[in-house]
C-alpha positions in Angstrom: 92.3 121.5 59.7 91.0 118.8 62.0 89.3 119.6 65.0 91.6 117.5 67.1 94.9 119.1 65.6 93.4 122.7 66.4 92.8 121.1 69.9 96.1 119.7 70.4 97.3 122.9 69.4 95.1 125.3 71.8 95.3 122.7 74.7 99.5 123.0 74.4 99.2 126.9 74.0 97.0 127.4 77.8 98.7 125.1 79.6 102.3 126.7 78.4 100.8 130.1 79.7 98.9 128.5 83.0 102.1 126.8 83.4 104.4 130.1 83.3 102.1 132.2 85.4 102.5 129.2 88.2 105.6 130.9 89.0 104.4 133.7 90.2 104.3 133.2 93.5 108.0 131.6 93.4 109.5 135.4 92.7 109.8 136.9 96.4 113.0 139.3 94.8 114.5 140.8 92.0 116.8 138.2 92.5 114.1 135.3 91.6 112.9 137.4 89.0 115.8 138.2 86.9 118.1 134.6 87.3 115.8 132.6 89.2 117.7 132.7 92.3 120.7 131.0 90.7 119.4 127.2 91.2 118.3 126.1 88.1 119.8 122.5 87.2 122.0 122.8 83.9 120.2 120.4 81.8 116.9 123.0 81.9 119.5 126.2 81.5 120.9 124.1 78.6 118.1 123.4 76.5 116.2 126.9 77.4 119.4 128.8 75.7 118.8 126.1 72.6 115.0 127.3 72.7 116.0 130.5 72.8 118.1 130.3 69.5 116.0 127.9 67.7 112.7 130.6 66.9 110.0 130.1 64.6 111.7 131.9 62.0 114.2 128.9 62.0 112.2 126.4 62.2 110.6 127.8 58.9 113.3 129.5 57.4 115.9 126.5 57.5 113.8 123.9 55.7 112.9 126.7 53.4 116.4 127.7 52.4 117.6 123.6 51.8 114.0 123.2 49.5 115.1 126.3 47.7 118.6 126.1 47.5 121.4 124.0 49.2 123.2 123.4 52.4 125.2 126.5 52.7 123.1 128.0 55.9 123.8 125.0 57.6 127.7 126.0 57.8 126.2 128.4 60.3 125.4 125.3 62.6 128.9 124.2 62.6 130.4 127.4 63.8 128.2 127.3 67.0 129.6 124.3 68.8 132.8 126.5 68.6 131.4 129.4 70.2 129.5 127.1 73.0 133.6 126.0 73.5 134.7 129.3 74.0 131.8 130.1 76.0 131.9 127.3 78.2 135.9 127.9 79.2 135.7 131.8 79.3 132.8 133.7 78.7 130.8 131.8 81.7 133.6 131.9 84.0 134.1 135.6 83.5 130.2 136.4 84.1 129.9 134.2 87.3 132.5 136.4 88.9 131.1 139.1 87.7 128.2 140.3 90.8 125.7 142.2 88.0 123.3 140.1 86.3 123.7 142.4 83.6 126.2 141.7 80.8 127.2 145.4 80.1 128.2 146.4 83.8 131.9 144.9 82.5 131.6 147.9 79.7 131.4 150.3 82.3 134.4 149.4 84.1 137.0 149.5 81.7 135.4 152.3 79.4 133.2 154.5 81.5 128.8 154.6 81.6 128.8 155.1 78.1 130.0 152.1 76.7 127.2 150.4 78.9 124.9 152.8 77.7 125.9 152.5 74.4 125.3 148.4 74.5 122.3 148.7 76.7 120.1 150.7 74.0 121.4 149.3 71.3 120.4 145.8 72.7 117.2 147.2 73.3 116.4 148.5 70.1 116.7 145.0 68.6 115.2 143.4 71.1 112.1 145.1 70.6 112.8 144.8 66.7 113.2 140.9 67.7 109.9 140.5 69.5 107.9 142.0 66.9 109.4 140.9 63.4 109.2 137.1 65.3 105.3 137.9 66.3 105.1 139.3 62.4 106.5 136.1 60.6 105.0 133.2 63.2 101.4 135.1 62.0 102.3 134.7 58.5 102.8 131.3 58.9 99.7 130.4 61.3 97.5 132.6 58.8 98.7 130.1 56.0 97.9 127.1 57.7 95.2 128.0 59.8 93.7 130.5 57.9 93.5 132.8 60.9 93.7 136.9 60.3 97.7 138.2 60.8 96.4 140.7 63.5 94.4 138.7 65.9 97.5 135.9 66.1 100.2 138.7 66.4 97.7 140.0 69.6 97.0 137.1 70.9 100.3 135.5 70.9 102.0 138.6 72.1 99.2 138.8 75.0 99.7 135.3 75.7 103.3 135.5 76.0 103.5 138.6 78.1 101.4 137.1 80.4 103.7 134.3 81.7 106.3 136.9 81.3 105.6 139.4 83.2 104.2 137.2 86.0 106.6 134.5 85.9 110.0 136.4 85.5 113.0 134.3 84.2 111.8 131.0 86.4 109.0 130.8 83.9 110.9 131.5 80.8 113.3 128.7 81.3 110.8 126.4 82.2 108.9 126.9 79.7 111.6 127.1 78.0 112.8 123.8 78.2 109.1 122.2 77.3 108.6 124.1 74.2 112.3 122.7 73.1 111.1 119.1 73.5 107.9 119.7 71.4 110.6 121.7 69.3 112.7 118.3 68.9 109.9 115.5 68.5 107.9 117.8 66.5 111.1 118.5 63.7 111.7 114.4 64.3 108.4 113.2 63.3 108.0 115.9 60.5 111.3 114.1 59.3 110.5 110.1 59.5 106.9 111.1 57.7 108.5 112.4 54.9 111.4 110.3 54.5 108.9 107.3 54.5 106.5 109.0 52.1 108.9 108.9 49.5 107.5 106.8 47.0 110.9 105.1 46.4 111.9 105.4 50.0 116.1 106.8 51.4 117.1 106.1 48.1 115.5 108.7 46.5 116.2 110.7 48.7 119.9 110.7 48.3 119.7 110.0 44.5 117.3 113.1 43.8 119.1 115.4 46.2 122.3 114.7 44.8 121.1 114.9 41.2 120.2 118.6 42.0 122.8 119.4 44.3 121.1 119.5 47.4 123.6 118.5 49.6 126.4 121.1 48.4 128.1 123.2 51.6 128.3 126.6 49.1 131.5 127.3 47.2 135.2 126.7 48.6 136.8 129.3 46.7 137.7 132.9 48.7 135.4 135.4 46.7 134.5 137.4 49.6 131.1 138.5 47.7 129.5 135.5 47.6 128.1 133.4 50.5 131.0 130.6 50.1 131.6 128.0 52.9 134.1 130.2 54.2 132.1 133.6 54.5 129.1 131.7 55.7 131.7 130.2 58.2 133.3 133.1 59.4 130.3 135.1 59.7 128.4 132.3 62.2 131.7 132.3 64.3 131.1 135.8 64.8 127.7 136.0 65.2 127.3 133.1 67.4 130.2 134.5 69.7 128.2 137.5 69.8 125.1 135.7 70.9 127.6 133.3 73.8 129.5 136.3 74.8 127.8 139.8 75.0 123.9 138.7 74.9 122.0 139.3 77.9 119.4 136.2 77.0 122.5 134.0 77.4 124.5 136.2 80.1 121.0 135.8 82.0 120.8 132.0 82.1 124.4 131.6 82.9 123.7 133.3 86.0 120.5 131.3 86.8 122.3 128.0 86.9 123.1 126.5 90.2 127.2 126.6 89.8 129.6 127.2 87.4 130.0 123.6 86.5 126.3 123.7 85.7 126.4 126.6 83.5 129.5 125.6 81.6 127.1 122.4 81.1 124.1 124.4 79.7 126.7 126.6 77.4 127.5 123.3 75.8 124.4 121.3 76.1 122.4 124.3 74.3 125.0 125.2 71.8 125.7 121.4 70.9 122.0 120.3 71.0 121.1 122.9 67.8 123.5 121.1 65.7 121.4 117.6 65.2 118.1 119.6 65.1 119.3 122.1 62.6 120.6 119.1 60.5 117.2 117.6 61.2 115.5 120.6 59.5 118.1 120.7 56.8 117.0 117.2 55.8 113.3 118.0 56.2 113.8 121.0 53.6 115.8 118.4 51.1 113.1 115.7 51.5 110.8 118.4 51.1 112.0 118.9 47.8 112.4 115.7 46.4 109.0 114.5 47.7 107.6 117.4 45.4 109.8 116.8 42.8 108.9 113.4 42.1 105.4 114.2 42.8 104.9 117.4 40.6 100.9 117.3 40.8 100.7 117.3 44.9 102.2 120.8 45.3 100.2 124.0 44.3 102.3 126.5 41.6 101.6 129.2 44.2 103.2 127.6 47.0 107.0 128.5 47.2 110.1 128.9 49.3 109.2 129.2 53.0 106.0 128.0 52.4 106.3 124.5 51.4 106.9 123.4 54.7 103.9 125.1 56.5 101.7 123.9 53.0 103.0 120.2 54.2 102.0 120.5 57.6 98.6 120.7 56.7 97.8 118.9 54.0 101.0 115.9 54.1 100.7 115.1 58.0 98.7 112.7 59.9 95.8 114.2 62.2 97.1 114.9 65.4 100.8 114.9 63.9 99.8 118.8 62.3 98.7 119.9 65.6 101.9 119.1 67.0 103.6 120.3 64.2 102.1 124.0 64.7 102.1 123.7 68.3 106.1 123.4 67.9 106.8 126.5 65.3 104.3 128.1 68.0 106.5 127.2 71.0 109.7 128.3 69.1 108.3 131.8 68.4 106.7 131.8 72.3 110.2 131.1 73.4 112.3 133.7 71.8 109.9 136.4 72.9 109.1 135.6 76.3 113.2 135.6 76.4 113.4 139.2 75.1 110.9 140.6 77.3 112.5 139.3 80.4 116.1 140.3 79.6 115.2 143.4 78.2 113.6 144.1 81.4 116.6 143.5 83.2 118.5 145.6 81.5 116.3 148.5 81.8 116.2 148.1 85.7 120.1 147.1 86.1 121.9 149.7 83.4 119.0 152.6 84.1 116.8 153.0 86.9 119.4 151.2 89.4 122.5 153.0 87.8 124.2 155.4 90.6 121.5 154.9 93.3 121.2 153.0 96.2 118.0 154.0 97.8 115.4 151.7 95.7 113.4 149.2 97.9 113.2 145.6 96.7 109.7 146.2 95.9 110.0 149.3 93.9 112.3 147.0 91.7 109.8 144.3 91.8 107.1 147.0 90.3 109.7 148.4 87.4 110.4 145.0 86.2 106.8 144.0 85.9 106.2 147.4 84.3 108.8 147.1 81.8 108.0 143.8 80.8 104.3 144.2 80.1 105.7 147.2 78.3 108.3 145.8 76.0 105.5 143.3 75.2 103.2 145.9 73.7 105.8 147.4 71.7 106.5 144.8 70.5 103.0 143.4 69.4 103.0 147.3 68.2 105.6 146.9 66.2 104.6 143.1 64.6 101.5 145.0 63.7 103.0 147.8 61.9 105.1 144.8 59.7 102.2 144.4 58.2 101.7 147.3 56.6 105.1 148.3 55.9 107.3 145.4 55.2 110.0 147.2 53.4 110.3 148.5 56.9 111.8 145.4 58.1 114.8 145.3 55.8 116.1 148.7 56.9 115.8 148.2 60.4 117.6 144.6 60.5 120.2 146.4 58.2 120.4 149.3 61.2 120.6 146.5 63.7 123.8 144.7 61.9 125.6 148.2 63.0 124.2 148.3 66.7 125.8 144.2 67.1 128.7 144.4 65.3 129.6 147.5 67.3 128.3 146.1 70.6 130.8 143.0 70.2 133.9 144.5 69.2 133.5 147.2 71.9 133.4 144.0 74.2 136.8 142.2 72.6 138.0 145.3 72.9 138.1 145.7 76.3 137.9 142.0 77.4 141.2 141.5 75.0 143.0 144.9 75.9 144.4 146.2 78.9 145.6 149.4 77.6 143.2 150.6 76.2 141.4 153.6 77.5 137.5 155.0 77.2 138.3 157.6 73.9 140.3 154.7 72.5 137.3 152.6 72.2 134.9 155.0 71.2 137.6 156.0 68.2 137.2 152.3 67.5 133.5 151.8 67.2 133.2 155.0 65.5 135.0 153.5 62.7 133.4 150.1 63.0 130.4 151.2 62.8 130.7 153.2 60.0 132.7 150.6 57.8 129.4 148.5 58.8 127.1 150.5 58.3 128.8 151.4 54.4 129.0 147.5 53.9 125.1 147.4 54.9 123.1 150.2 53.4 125.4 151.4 50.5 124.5 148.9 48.4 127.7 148.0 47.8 128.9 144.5 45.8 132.5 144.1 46.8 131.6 141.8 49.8 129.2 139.8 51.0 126.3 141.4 53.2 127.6 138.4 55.9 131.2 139.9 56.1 130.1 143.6 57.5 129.7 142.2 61.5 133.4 140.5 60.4 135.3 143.2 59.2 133.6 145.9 61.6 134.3 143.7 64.9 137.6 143.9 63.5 137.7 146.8 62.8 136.8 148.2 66.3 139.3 145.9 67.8 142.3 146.9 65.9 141.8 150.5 65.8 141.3 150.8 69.5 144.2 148.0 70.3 146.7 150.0 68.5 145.5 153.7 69.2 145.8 152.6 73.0 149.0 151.1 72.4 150.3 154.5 70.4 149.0 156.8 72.9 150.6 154.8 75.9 153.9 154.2 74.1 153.9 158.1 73.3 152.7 159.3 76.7 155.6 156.6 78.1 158.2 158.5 75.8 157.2 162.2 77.0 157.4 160.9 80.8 161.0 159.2 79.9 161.9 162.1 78.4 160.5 164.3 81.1 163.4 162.5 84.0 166.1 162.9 81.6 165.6 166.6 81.3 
C-alpha cells in the first residue's frame, strides 16, 4: 500500500476516537449517557441507526454474494423500508411513552421479570457474540489488504473503540456514528463510478455481461420453502428487520435520544430508507466486480475468491488515496456496530439488573456501573474475536444458538404487544415451543425448509400458541365463573 492511503487511513481512525472521547465531559447523568439527554436532531439519529446496520461484514459480504452469485440478498433491502414504516407509525410512538430507556421493561409489564430477563440475556449473549465475530471478520479483511497480523487489528480496534465508548456514552456513538456513515456512502460511491468506468467497454458491458450470466436475477418465484426464493428471502428480511425496528435496544436507544417524536419517527425512516440505495450501490459494485474480472481473466489471482475480490480490488484496482478511503470506510462500518453494542448492552445491564427493584442507587454509582460494563463488554468481546481465530467452526454454532434467542425474543414481544389476554404462563408455553421448532429448524440439519424460515415459523409460532392458549384459558375460566352464578 501507499504511504498516503495508510495515512488517510490512521489519520481518520484517531481523529474518530479523539473525536468520541470529546464527549466526555458532555455526560453529567445517566441520562446523557444512555440517550444523550434526548436532544439529538433526527437527521444524525437517522443516519447513526443506518450506520449501525450497515457493519463491515456488509459492506464485504454484499458485493461478495452479487460477484458470486446473484441478487437474491438484496430482496433483504426491500423488506426494510417496510419495517422503518411500521416503525415509524408504532414502534416509536409506543417507546417514547414508554419512561425506561430500556426496550424490555414493556416485557415485564404484561408477563412478569422473567420475560425481561429472558430478553435481556439473551440480547446480551449476542451482543457480545456481535462485537467479537465483527472484530474477527473486519481483521480478516485488514490482514488481506494490509497485511497486518489478525490479532494486533482485533486489539487495537476493539481498544480503540472502547475507548470512545466508554468515555463518550451514546452522545459519542451517534456522532460518530453519523461521520463513519458518510465515509460509508462516498467511500461505496466512488468504489462504484471507478469500476463502472474501468470497464473496458464501459455501462454496456456491464449490463450485457451481467445479464449474460444472470447477475441481475432476484432468486426464484416459485414457493419451495427450501430454497432461498424471492419469497423466503422476503419474508425472512420482514421479520428480521422488524425485529431489529421493534425489540432491539440499539434502535429502542436512539429513538429515545431524538429530540421529539416527530424527530425520531424521522430517523426511523431516514435510517431504514437510506440502506436501500447504498445496499443497491454494493450490489452493483459486486456485479461490476464480476464482469470487470471476467472480461479481464489475467488481472485477478486463482486464489482470490468470494468475499475477497472486493478487498483484493481495493488494493491493487483503486487510485492512491481512493484505497485509504476505501479501508477507512469498511473500518468505520465495523467501528460503528461495536461502539453501538457496547453502549446498549451497557444499558441494559444497569436498567434490567443492577437498577431492577431498587431505588437507593446514587447517580454517580450508575455513572460508575455503566463505565464498568462498557469497558467490560469491550474485552469480551475482543476476547471472544480472538478465540474466532482459532476455532472458527465455533462461529457457526453460536450464530445457529443465537437464531433461537431472537426469534424467541420477538415473538414473546408480538405476543404481548398484539394480545391483551394473554397471561405470563401463556407466553412462556409459547416460546417454549418457538424455540424449540427453531431450534430443530437450526441445528437438526434438517432439508425441509430453508435455514431463513426458522425466525418465521418460530415468531409464529410463539404468537399463536400463546394467542389462543390465553384465549382457551379465559374462555374456560369465563365458562366455570358463568356456571358458578347459575348454580
Amino acid at each position: 500500500m501507499h504511504i498516503l492511503d495508510i495515512v488517510i487511513f490512521l489519520v481518520f481512525t484517531l481523529g474518530t476516537v479523539l473525536f468520541g472521547v470529546s464527549f466526555f465531559r458532555k455526560n453529567k447523568d445517566v441520562s446523557d449517557y444512555t440517550k444523550a439527554g434526548g436532544n439529538v436532531p433526527g437527521f444524525i439519529v437517522g443516519m447513526s441507526i443506518f450506520a449501525t446496520y450497515v457493519s463491515s461484514i456488509s459492506f464485504l459480504g454484499l458485493p461478495g454474494s452479487a460477484y458470486s452469485g446473484n441478487w437474491n440478498s438484496f430482496v433483504f433491502s426491500l423488506s426494510i423500508p417496510i419495517a422503518s414504516i411500521v416503525a415509524s407509525n408504532y414502534f416509536v410512538p409506543f417507546y417514547r411513552k414508554i419512561s425506561s430507556v430500556s426496550a424490555y421493561s414493556f416485557l415485564e409489564e404484561r408477563f412478569g421479570y422473567w420475560a425481561r430477563a429472558y430478553a435481556a440475556v439473551c440480547y446480551l449473549l449476542t451482543q457480545v457474540a456481535r462485537i467479537g465475530s465483527v472484530l474477527f471478520l473486519l481483521a480478516l479483511a485488514l490482514h488481506f489488504m494490509l497485511g497486518w497480523s489478525i490479532s494486533s487489528i482485533i486489539i487495537i480496534t476493539g481498544l480503540c473503540v472502547v475507548i470512545y465508548s466508554v468515555l463518550g456514552g451514546i452522545k459519542a456513538v451517534i456522532w460518530t456514528d453519523a461521520i463513519q456513515g458518510l465515509i460509508l456512502i462516498v467511500g461505496a460511491l466512488v468504489s462504484a463510478i471507478v469500476l463502472l468506468i474501468s470497464l473496458p467497454e464501459g455501462m454496456s458491458q456491464f449490463f450485457a455481461v451481467g445479464k449474460e450470466f444472470d447477475k441481475f436475477s432476484l432468486g426464484s418465484f416459485n414457493c419451495e420453502l427450501n430454497m432461498p426464493t424471492f419469497w423466503v428471502t422476503l419474508f425472512y428480511g420482514l421479520f428480521i428487520n422488524l425485529q431489529n425496528y421493534g425489540i432491539d435496544q440499539n434502535y429502542v436507544q436512539r429513538y429515545k435520544s431524538a429530540k421529539d417524536e416527530k424527530n425520531a419517527r424521522f430517523s426511523a425512516l431516514f435510517g431504514g430508507l437510506l440502506y436501500l440505495p447504498v445496499s443497491f450501490l454494493f450490489f452493483i459494485i459486486g456485479t461490476a466486480l464480476f464482469v470487470y474480472y471476467k472480461v479481464q481473466p489475467g488481472l485477478l489471482p486463482e486464489y482470490i475468491t468470494g468475499d475477497q475480490v472486493f478487498p483484493y480490488f481495493i488494493v491493487n484496482g483503486l487510485p492512491v488515496g481512493v484505497t485509504g478511503l476505501l479501508i477507512a470506510a469498511i473500518f468505520s462500518a465495523g467501528m460503528s456496530t461495536i461502539s453501538t453494542s457496547i453502549n446498549s448492552s451497557a444499558t441494559i445491564i444497569l436498567t434490567d439488573f443492577f437498577e431492577h427493584g431498587k431505588k437507593d442507587i446514587s447517580e454517580k454509582k450508575k455513572m460508575v456501573i455503566l463505565y464498568t460494563m462498557s469497558f467490560i463488554l469491550g474485552l469480551l468481546g475482543i476476547g471472544i474475536g480472538l478465540a474466532m481465530m482459532s476455532v472458527k467452526s465455533a462461529l457457526d454454532a453460536w450464530w445457529g444458538m443465537a437464531s433461537i434467542f431472537s426469534g424467541g425474543m420477538l415473538g414473546l414481544f408480538l405476543l404481548g404487544y398484539l394480545s391483551r389476554k394473554a397471561k405470563s404462563v401463556h407466553a412462556l408455553i409459547g416460546v417454549v415451543c418457538g424455540v424449540v421448532l427453531i431450534a430443530w429448524m437450526t441445528l437438526s440439519g434438517q432439508t425441509l425448509f430453508h435455514h431463513y424460515l426458522a425466525i418465521v415459523f418460530g415468531t409464529m409460532l410463539i404468537f399463536i400458541v400463546g394467542f389462543f392458549v390465553g384465549r382457551v384459558v379465559t374462555k374456560k375460566n369465563d365458562e366455570e365463573f358463568l356456571s358458578g352464578e347459575d348454580e
